[in-house]
Backbone bond lengths (Angstrom), bond angles and torsions (degrees), N, CA, C in turn:
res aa  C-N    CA-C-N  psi(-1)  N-CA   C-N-CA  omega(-1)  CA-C   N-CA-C  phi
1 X - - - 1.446 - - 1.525 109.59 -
2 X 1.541 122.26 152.72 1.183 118.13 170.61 1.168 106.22 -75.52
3 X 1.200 118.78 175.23 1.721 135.90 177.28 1.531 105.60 -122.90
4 X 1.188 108.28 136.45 1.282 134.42 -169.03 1.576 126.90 88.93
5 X 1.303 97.55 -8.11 2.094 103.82 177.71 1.446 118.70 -72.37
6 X 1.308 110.24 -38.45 1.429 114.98 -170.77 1.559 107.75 -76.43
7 X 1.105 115.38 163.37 1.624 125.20 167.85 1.486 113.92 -84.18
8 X 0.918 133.68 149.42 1.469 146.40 -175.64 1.826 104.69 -59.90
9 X 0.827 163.81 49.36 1.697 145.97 114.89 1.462 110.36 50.27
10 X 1.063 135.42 84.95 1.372 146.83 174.31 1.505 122.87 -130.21
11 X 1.724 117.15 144.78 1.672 113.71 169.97 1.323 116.46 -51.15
12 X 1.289 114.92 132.38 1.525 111.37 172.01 1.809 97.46 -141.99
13 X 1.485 109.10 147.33 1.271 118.94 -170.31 1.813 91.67 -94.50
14 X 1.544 109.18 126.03 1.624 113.19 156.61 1.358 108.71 -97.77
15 X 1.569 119.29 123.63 1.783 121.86 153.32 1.308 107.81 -87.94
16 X 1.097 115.51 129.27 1.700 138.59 157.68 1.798 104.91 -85.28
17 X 1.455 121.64 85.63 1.107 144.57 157.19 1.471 96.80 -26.58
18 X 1.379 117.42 -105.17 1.453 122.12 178.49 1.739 109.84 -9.97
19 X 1.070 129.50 -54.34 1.419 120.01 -155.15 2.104 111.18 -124.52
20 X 1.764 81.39 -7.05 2.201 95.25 151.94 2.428 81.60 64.05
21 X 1.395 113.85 39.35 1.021 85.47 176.53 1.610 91.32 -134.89
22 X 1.664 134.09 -170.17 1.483 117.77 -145.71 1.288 85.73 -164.44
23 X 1.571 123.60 142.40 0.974 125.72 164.53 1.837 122.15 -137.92
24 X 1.410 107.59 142.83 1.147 93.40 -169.80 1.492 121.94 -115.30
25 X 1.360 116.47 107.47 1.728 100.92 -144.50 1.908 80.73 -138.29
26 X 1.538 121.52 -164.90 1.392 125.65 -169.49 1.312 117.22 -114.19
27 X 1.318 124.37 126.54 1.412 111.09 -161.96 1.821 105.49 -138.08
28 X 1.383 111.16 172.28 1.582 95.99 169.04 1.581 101.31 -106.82
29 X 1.424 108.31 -8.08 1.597 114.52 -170.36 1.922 106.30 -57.10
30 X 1.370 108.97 141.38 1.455 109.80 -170.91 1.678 96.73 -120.65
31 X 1.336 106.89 152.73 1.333 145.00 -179.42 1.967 134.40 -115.85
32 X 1.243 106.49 150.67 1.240 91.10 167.33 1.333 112.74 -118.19
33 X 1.260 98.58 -19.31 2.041 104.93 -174.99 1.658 97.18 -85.91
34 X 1.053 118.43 140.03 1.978 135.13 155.15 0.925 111.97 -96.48
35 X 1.725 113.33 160.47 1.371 108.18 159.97 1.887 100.63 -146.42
36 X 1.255 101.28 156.67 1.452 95.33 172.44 1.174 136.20 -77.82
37 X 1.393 133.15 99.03 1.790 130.81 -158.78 1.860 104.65 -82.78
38 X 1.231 97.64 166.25 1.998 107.37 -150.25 2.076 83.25 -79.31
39 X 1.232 133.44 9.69 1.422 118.76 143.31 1.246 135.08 -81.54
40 X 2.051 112.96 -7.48 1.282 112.71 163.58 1.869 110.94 107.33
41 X 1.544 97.69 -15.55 1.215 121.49 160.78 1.740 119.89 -63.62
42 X 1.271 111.89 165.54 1.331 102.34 -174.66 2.012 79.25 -142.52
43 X 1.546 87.92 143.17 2.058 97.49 -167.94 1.926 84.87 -156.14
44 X 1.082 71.98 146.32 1.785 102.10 176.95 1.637 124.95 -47.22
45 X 0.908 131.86 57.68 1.545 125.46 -171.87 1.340 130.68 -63.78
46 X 1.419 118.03 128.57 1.691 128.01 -167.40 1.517 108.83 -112.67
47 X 0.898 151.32 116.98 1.554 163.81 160.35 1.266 104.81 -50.36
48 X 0.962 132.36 109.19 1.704 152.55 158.08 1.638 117.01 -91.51
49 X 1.550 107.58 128.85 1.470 65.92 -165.84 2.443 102.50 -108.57
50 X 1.870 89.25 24.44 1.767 93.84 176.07 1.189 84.57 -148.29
51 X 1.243 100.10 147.52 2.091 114.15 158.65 1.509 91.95 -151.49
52 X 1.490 91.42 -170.55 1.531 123.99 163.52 1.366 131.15 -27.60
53 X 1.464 92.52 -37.88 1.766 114.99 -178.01 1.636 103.80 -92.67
54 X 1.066 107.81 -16.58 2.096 95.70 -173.40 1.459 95.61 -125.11
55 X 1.244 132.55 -20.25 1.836 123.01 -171.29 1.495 104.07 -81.43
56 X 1.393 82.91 130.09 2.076 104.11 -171.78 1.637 100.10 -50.63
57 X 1.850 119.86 -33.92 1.457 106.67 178.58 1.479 108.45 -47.94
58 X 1.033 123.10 -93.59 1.590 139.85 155.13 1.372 123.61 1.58
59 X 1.266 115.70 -43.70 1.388 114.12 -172.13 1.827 97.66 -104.66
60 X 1.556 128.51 -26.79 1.060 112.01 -171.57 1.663 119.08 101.56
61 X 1.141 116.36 -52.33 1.432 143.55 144.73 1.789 103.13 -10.98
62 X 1.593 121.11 134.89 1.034 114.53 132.56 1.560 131.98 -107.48
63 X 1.493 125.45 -152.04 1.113 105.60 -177.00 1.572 95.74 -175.28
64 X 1.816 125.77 118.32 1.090 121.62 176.30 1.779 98.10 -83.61
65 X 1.768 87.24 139.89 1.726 96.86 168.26 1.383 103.18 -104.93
66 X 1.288 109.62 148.49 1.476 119.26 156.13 0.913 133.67 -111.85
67 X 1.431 110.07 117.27 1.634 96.94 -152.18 1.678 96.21 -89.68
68 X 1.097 138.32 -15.91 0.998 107.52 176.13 1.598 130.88 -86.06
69 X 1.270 150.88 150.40 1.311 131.80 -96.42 1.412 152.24 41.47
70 X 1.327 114.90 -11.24 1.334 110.33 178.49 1.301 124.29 -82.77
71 X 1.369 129.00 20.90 1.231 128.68 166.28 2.094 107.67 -93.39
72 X 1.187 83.89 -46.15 1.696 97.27 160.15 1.321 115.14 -22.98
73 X 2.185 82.55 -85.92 1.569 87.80 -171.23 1.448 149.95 -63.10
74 X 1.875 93.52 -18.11 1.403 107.80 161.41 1.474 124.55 -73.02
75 X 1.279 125.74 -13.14 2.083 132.66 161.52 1.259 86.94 -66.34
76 X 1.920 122.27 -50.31 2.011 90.95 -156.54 1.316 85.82 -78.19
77 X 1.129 151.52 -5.65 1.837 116.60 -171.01 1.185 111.28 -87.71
78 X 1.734 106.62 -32.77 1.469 114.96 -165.44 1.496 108.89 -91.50
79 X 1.560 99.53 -43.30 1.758 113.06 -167.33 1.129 95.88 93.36
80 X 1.492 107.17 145.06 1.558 121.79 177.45 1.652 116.16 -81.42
81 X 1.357 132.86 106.16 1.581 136.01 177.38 1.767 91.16 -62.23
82 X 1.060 91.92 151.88 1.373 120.01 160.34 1.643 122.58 -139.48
């Protein structure tokens, strides 16, 4: 392989919003927020907002959407930019 092409490979913490659960696996994806993981370490955390832990494949689970409101509810989570 050449040297210098690839991106750097580092721990990074994923939260799965939907299901409030966290995983800590290796990523090249970069961050600005951290958080401190239960080894005392501090690693980069990214907000996801489905994985493994909340997608109806995976979990088995279904789930009625409604679509109406979701323009709403995505301003209150996010807030509306202007």
């Amino acid at each position: 392989m050449r040297s210098g092409i690839h991106p750097v490979s580092r721990p990074v913490v994923f939260r799965d919003r939907a299901a409030d659960t966290e995983f800590l696996t290796t990523s090249t994806a970069r961050s600005a927020r951290t958080i401190e993981w239960a080894d005392g370490n501090t690693y980069p955390l990214i907000d996801v907002e489905i994985s493994s832990a909340s997608h109806p494949f995976y979990t088995g689970n279904t789930r009625v959407v409604d679509t109406a409101g979701r323009v709403e509810r995505f301003e209150r989570r996010y807030g509306r930019q202007s």
